[in-house]
N, C-alpha and C positions, 0 to 999 in steps of 0.2 A: 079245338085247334089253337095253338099258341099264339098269342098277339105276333109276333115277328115270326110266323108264317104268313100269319094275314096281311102283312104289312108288304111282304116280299111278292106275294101274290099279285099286291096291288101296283107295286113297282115295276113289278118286268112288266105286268098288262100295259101300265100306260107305254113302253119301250115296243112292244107289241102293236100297239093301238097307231104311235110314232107310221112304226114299218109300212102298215097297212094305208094310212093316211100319204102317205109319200108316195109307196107301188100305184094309188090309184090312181094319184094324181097325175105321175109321170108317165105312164100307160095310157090318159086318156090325152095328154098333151102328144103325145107321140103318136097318136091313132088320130086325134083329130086338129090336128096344126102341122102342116108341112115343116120342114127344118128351114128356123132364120123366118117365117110369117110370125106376124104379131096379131093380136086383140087388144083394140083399147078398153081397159074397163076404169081408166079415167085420164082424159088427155094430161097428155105432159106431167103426168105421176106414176101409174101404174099403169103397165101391159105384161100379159101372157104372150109369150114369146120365145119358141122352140128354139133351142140351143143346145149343142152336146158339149161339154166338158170333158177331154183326155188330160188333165193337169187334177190337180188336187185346188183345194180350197181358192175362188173367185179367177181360177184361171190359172191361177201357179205354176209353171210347167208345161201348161198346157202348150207349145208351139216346139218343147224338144222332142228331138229326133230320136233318144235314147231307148233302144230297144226295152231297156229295163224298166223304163218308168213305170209302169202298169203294174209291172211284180212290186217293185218296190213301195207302190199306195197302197197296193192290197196286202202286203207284208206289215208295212203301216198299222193298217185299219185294222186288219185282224189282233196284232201284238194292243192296240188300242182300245179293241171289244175287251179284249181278257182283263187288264186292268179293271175297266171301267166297272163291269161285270164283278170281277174280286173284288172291289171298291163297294155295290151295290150291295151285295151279297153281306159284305160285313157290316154295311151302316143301314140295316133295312129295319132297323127296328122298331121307329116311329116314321107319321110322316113331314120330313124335315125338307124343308127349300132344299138342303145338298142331295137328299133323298132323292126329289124331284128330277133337279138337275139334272144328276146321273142317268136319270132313268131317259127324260128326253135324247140326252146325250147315244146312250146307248141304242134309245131305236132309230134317230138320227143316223148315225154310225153305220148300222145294220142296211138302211136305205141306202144309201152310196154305196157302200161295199156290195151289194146284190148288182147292183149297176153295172160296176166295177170286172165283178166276177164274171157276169153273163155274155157285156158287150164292149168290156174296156173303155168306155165311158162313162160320163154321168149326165141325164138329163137335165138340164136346169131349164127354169120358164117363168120365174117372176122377175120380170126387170121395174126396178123403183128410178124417176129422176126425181132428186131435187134440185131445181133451179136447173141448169145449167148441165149441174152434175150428175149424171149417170153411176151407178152401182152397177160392180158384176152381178150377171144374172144369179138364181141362186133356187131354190127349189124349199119342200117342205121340212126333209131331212135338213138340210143346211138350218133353218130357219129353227129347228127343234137343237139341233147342237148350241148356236147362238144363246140362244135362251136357257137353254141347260147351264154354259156353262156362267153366265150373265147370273142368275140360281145360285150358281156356285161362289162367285166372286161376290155377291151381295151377303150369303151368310158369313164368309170369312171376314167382312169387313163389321155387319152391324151384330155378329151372334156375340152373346155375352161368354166371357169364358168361365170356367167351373167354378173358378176360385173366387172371379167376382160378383158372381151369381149369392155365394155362400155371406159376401161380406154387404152386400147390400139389403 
């Protein structure tokens, strides 16, 4: 089999792996934490704490009345897999932090949009403070796009490019 079949295999699995990791999690937050209860798993840092999101990213939207919102994330998300996906598909052929990224990205992506599709919301349940400061809640998919694209923005700044590669 071709290096950049193995490579591509390897990429969707981790987007795959992404999906799986987020379904479970939000399935068992939702089966075993009432909506709005918490768990400390460290005082005044981190709690699991059931939450539904109808907005898009940390709450976005979430409080308009707009019948369309719903269509329009899922219109979003979907026009956003294909991309990302196209994207994946063409740069699969080592593996490269952008590689990665996308691939988080995409199963990231794929988690919220199942949410999206099913129940017109999205479950969130990790709330972080720091100090003072509270963070919107945010989930595993959230947490995988974060980092996907954080992957992305780190190659584009420290990757060498071709032609300096050749003169060094």
């Amino acid at each position: 089999m071709p290096v950049h079949r193995i490579m591509r295999i390897y990429h969707f699995l981790i987007a795959f792996v992404v999906l799986l990791l987020d379904r479970l999690s939000k399935r068992l937050v939702a089966k075993d934490i009432s909506l709005h209860d918490s768990i400390t798993v460290i005082k005044r840092v981190l709690y699991i704490t059931h939450v539904e999101n109808r907005g898009a990213a940390f709450g976005i939207f979430n409080d308009s009345p707009s019948q369309w919102k719903v269509g329009l994330l899922v219109l979003f998300s979907i026009v956003a897999l294909v991309i990302v996906s196209a994207l994946l598909w063409k740069s699969s052929h080592t593996m490269t932090a952008s590689a990665v990224g996308l691939s988080l990205i995409l199963g990231g992506a794929m988690g919220n949009l199942w949410d999206r599709l099913l129940n017109g919301r999205v479950v969130d349940f990790l709330l972080v403070y720091i100090g003072s400061y509270q963070w919107p809640a945010f989930n595993v998919a959230d947490s995988a796009i974060v980092i996907g694209a954080g992957l992305l923005v780190f190659e584009i700044i420290f990757a060498k490019a071709p032609a300096a590669e050749k003169s060094a």
